[in-house]
C-alpha positions as CSV (number, residue, x, y, z in Angstrom):
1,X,12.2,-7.5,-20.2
2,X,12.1,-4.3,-22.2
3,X,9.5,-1.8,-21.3
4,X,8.2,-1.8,-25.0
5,X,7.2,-4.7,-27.4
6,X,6.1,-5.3,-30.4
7,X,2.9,-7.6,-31.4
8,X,2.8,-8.6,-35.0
9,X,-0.4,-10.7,-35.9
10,X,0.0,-13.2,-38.2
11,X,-0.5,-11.5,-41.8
12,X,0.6,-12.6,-45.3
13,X,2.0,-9.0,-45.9
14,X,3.5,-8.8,-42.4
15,X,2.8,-5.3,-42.5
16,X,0.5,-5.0,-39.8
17,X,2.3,-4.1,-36.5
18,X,0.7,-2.8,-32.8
19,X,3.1,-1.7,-30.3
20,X,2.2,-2.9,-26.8
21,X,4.0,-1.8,-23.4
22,X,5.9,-5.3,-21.8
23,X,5.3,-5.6,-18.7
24,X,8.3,-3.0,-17.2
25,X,6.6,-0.5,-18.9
26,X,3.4,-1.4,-18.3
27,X,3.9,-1.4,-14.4
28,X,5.8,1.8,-14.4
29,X,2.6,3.6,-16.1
30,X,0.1,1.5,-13.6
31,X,1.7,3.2,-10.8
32,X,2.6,6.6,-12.7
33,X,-1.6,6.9,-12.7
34,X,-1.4,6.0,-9.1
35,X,0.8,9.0,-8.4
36,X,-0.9,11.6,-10.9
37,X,-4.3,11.0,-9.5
38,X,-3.0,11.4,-6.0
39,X,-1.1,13.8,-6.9
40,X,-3.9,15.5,-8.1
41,X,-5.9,15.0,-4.9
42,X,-3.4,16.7,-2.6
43,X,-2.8,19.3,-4.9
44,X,-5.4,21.6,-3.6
45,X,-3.7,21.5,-0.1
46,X,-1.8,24.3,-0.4
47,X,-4.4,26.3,-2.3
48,X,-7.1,26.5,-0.1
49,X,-5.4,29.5,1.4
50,X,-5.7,31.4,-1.3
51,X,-9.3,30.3,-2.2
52,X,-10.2,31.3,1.5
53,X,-8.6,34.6,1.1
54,X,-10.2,35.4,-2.6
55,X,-13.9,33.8,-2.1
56,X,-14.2,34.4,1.7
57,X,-15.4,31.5,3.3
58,X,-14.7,29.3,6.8
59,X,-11.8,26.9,8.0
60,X,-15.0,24.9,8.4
61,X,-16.4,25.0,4.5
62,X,-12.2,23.8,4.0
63,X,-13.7,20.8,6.3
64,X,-16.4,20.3,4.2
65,X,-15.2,20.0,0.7
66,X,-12.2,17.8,2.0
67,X,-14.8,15.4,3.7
68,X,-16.3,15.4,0.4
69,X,-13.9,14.3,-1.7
70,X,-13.0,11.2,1.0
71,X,-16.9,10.1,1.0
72,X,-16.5,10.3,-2.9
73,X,-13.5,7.7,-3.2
74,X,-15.6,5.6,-0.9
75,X,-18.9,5.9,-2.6
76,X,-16.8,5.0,-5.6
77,X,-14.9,2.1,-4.1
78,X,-17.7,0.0,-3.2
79,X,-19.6,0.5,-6.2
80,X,-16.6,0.3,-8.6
81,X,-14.0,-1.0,-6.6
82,X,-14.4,-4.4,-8.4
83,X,-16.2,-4.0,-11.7
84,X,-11.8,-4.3,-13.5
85,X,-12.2,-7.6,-12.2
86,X,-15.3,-8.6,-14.7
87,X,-14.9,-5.8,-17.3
88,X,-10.4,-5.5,-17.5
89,X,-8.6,-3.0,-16.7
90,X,-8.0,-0.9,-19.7
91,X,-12.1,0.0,-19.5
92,X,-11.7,1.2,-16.2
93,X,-8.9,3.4,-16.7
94,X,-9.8,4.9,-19.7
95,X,-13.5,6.1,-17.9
96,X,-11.8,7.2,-15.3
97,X,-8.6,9.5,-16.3
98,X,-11.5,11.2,-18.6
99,X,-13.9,11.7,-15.7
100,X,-10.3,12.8,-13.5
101,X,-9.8,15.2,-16.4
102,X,-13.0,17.1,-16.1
103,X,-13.0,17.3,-13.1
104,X,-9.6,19.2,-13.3
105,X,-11.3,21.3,-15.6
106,X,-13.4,22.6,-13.3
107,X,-10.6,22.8,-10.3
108,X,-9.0,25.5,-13.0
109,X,-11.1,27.5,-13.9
110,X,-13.4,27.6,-10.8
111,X,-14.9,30.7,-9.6
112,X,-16.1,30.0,-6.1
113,X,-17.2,27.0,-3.8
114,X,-19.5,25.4,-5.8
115,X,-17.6,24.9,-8.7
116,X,-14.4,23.8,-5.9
117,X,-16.9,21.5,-4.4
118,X,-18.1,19.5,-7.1
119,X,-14.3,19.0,-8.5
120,X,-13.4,17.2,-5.6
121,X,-16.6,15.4,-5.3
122,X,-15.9,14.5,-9.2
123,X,-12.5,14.2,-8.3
124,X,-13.0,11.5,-5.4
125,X,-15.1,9.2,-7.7
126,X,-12.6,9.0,-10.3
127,X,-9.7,8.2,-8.1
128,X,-12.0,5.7,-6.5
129,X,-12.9,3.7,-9.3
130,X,-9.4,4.1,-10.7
131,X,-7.4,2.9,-7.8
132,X,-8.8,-1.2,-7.1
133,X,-8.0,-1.2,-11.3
134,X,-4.4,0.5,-11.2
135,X,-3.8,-1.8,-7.5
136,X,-4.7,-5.1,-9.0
137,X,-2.9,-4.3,-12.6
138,X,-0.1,-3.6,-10.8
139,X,-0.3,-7.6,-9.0
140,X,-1.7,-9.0,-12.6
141,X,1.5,-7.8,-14.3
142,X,4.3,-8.5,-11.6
143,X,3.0,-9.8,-7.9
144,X,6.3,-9.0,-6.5
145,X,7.5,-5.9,-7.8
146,X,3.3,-4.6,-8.3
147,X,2.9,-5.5,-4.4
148,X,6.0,-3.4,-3.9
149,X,4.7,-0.3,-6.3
150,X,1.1,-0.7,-4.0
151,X,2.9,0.6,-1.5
152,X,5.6,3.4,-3.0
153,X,3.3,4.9,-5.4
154,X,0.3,6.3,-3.0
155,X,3.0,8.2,-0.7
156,X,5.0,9.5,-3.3
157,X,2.0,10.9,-5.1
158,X,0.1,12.2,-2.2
159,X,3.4,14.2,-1.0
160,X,5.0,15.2,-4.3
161,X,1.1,17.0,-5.1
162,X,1.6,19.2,-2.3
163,X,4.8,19.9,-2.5
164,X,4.3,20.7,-6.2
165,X,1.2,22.6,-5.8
166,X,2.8,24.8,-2.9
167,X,6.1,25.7,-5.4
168,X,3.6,26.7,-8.0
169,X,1.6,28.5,-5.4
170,X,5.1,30.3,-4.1
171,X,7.0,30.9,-7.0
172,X,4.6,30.5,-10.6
173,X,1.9,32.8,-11.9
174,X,-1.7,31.8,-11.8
175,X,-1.8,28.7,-8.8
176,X,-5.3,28.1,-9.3
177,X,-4.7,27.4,-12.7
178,X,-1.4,26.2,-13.6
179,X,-1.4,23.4,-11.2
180,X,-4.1,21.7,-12.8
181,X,-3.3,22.8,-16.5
182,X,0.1,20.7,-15.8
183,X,-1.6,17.7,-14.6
184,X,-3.9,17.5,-17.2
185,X,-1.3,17.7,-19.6
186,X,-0.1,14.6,-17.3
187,X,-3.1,12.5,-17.6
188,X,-3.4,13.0,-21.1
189,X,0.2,11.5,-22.0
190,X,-1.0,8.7,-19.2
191,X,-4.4,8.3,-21.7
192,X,-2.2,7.3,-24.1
193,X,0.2,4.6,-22.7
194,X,-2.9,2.9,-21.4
195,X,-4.2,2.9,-25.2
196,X,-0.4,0.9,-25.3
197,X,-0.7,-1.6,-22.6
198,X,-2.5,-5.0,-23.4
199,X,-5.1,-5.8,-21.2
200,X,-3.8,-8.0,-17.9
201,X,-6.9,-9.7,-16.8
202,X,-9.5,-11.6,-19.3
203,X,-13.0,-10.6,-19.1
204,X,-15.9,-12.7,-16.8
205,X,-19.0,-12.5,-16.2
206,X,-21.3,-10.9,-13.4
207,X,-19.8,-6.6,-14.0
208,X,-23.8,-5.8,-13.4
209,X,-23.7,-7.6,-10.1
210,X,-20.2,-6.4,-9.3
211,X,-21.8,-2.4,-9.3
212,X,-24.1,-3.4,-5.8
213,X,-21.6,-2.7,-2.9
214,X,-20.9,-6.1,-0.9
215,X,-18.3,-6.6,1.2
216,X,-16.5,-10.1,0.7
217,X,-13.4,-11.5,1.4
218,X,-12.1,-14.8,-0.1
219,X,-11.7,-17.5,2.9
220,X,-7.8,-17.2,2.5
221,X,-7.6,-13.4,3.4
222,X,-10.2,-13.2,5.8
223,X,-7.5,-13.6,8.8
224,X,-4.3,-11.2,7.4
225,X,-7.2,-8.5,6.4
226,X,-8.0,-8.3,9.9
227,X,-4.3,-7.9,11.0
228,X,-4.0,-4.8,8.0
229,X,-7.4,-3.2,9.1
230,X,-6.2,-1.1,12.2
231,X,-3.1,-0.9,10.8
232,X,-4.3,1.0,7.7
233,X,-6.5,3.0,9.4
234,X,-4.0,4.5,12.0
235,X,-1.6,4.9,9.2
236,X,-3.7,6.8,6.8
237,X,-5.4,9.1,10.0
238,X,-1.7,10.1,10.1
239,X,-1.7,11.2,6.7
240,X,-5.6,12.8,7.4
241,X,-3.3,14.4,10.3
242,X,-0.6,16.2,8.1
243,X,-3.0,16.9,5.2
244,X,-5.7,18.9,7.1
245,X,-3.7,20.6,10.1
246,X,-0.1,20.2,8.9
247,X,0.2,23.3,6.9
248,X,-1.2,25.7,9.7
249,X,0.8,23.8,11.8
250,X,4.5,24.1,9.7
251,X,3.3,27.8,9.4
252,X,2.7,28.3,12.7
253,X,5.7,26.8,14.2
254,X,7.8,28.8,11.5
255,X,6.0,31.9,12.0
256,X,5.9,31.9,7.9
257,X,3.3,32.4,5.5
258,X,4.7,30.6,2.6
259,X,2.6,28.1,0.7
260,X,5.6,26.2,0.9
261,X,6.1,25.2,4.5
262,X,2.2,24.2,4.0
263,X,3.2,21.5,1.8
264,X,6.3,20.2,3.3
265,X,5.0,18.2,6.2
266,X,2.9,16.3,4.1
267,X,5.9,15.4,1.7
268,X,8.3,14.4,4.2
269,X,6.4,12.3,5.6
270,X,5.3,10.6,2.0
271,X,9.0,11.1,1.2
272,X,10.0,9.6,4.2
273,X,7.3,6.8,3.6
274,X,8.6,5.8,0.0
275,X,12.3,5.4,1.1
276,X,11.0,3.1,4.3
277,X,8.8,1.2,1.5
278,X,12.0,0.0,-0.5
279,X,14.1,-0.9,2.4
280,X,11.7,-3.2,4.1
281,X,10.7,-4.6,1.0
282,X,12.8,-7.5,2.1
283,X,11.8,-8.0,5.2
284,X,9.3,-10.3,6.5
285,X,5.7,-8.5,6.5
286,X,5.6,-8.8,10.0
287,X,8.6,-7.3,10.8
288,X,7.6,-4.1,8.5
289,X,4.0,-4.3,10.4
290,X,5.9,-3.4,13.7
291,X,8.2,-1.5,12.2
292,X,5.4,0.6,11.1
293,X,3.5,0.4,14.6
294,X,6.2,1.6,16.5
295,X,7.0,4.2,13.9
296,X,3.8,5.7,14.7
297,X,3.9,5.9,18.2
298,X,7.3,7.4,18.3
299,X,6.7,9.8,15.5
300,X,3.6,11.4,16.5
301,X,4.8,11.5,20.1
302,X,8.1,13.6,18.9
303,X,5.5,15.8,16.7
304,X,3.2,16.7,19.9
305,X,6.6,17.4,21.9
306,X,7.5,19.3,18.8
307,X,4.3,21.8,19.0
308,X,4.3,22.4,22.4
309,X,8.3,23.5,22.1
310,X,7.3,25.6,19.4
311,X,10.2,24.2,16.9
312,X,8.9,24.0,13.3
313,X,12.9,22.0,12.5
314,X,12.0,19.5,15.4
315,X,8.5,18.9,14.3
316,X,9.9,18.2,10.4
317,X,12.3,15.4,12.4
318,X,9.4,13.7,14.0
319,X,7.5,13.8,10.9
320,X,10.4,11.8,9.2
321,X,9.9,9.3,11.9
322,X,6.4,9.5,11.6
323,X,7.1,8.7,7.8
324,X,9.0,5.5,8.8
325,X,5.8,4.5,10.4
326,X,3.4,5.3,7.6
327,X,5.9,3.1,4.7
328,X,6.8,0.2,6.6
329,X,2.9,-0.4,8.3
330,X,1.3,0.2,4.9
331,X,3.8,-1.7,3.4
332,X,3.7,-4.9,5.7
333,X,-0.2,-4.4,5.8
334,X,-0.2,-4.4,1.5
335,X,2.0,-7.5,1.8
336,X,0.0,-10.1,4.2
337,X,-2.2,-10.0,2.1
338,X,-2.2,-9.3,-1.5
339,X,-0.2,-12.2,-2.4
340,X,-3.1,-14.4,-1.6
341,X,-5.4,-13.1,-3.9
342,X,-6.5,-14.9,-7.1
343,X,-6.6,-12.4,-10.0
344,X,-10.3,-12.1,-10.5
345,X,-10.2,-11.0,-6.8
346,X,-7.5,-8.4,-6.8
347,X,-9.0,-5.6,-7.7
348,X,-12.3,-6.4,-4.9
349,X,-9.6,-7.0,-2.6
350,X,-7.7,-3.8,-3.2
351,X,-11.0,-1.8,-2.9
352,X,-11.8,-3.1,0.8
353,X,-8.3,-2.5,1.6
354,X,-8.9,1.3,-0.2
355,X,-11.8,1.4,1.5
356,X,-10.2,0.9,5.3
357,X,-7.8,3.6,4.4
358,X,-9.9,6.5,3.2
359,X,-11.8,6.0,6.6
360,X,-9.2,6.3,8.3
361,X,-7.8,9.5,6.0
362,X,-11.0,11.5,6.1
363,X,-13.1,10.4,9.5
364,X,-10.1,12.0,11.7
365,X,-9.5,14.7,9.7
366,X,-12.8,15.9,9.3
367,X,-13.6,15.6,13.1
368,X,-10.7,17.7,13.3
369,X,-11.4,20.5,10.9
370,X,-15.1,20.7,13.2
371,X,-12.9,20.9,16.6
372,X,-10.4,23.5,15.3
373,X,-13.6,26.0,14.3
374,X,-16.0,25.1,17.4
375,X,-13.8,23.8,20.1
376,X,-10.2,24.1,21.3
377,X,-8.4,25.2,18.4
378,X,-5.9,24.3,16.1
379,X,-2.8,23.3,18.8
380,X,-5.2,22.0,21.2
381,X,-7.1,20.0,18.3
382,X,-3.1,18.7,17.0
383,X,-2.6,17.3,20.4
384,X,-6.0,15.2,20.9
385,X,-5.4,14.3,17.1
386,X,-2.1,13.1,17.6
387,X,-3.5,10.9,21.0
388,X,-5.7,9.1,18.9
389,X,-3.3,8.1,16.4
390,X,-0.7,7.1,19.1
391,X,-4.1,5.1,20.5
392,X,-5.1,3.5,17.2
393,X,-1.5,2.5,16.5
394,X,-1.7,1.1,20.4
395,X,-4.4,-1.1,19.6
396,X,-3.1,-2.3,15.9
397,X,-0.1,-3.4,17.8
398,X,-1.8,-5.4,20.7
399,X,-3.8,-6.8,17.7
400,X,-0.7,-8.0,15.8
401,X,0.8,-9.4,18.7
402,X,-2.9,-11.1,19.7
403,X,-2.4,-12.9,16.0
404,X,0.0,-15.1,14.4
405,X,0.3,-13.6,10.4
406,X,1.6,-16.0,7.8
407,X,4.7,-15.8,6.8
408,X,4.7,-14.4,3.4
409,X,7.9,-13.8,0.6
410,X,6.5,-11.6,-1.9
411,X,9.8,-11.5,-3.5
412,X,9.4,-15.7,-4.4
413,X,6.1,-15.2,-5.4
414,X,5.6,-15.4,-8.9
């Protein structure tokens, strides 16, 4: 299938053409967006350093506008989360990479919290709205290789934007600027492909009634949703874990300022996570569930034996391990149950599943960022974080074994 096609309506001249994306192309630029918008969410990782040292403020306000931009995507997922399903995709996207871009706008040329804060809030609604669309396009164009790029695309871009942003912090002129210039630029080429791609879902009725936030599952799901649950949540508290105290950490433990080591945690472990995603992607769902569940434990265990031995090299191991965990669970929890979704229920699906995840992402981490300012401090803080996700992935693993999943082949689905 070639990733570009040609539509040619039926004219007497024949003159009329309109280039359309074919499906290849169409799913790489579904989960290009993915990336760029997360990307763009873990881009200011490594920057609010420098914000702290030029507008002065708290490792607690940090706390604050990164809990904001969490309860945005999940203010926006339940009111958005399945309005793609009624209205199409192409809508959806459009809205939101133009909202995405503002909101980058500001993030450059900010000039103190405020302005910092309401990006992110602006930021989080955007990705939230944008993510059951891109999730379920994905599925609507391909169900076996868009199951697949649910799961690669969120690591890779959630790792490669701090890792991106900390080189630009270390090595280019103007961070708080550049950064944001260059995703724009991004977004805007992304703008366009979506003007190429034809639209995967037809329109239905009931978008209105699709805006009030209700949580429902279709009968089929109800049962592999509840296996995923714990498993996302303990996942993505892991990467709530490396995003909020992993760069003080990696500094720490290499006695090294550099916006660099800030960034690489985070991007092993989504590198790590990627890789894990494609070789599983065989493998029965279950097996990548407990995969990912013993990943977890293992990982996290090797980071907290890590800090206390003060070894920044050991700590970067475990986090590869801890990477294993994160792909393969998130994986094997995308795969029990997207598959069983009808089309017009994707994208609602997809949103509850978002949903589960940004929980887990921001409740722990924002707990944390209160107990590193008002209680033990950041290693003591690491430690109890790091118990609870070994605890969480406990649980999810007595829950998988407690249930029998169906056995699902996403690579003969078609």
């Amino acid at each position: 299938m070639s990733a570009l096609t040609v539509d040619r309506p039926a004219t007497p001249s024949g003159t009329a053409r309109r280039f359309r994306l074919g499906r290849t192309g169409s799913l790489a630029l579904l989960a290009s967006i993915v990336v760029s918008l997360l990307a763009a969410s873990s881009a200011p990782t490594p920057l609010y350093a420098t914000y702290q040292a030029e507008w002065g403020f708290s490792p607690m306000t940090t706390t604050v506008v990164f809990g904001a931009y969490a309860v945005a995507v999940l203010i926006a997922l339940l009111i958005f989360g399945r309005l793609s399903d009624h209205v199409g995709r192409r809508p959806v996207l459009f809205v939101t990479l133009l909202v995405q871009a503002a909101a980058l706008v500001v993030f450059a040329f900010a000039g103190g919290v405020p302005e910092l804060l309401a990006a992110r809030v602006v930021q989080g609604l955007a990705t939230g709205a944008a993510l059951a669309a891109l999730g379920a396009g994905m599925l609507d164009v391909d169900r076996t290789r868009g199951t697949t790029a649910n799961a690669v695309a969120p690591g890779i871009g959630t790792g490669g934007g701090a890792l991106l942003s900390a080189l630009v912090v270390q090595f280019l002129p103007a961070p708080t600027h550049l950064i944001y210039l260059v995703l724009l630029l991004v977004l805007g080429i992304q703008a366009v492909g979506v003007a190429l791609m034809p639209e995967t879902v037809s329109r239905a009725p009931g978008a209105r009634r699709s805006l009030i936030p209700e949580v429902r599952l279709p009968r089929q799901v109800r049962g592999p949703v509840m296996i995923a649950a714990p498993v996302l949540f303990a996942v993505w508290a892991l990467a709530g874990f490396y995003a909020s105290l992993g760069p003080a950490l990696v500094r720490g433990l290499a006695g090294s300022t550099s916006a660099v080591y800030g960034g690489l945690g985070l991007f092993v472990l989504a590198a790590v996570a990627a890789l894990t995603v494609l070789a599983v992607d065989k493998r029965p769902a279950q097996t990548a569930l407990a995969v990912g569940i013993v990943g977890l434990i293992v990982g996290v265990a090797g980071t907290l034996v890590a800090i206390s031995a003060g070894s920044a090299v050991a700590f970067l191991i475990a986090t590869g391990v801890a990477g294993i965990g994160f792909g393969s669970g998130f994986q094997g929890s995308i795969r029990i149950v997207v598959p069983l979704v009808a089309a017009h229920e994707r994208a609602g699906v997809l949103a509850l599943l978002y949903v589960v995840s940004y929980l887990g992402l921001g409740v722990p981490a924002v707990a944390a960022g209160f107990l590193v300012v008002h209680a033990g401090g950041l290693t003591d803080t690491a430690r109890e974080y790091g118990v609870a996700v070994i605890v969480l992935a406990a649980l999810a693993g007595a829950g998988l074994l407690r249930r029998r999943t169906p056995r699902i082949r996403t690579a003969n689905v078609r």
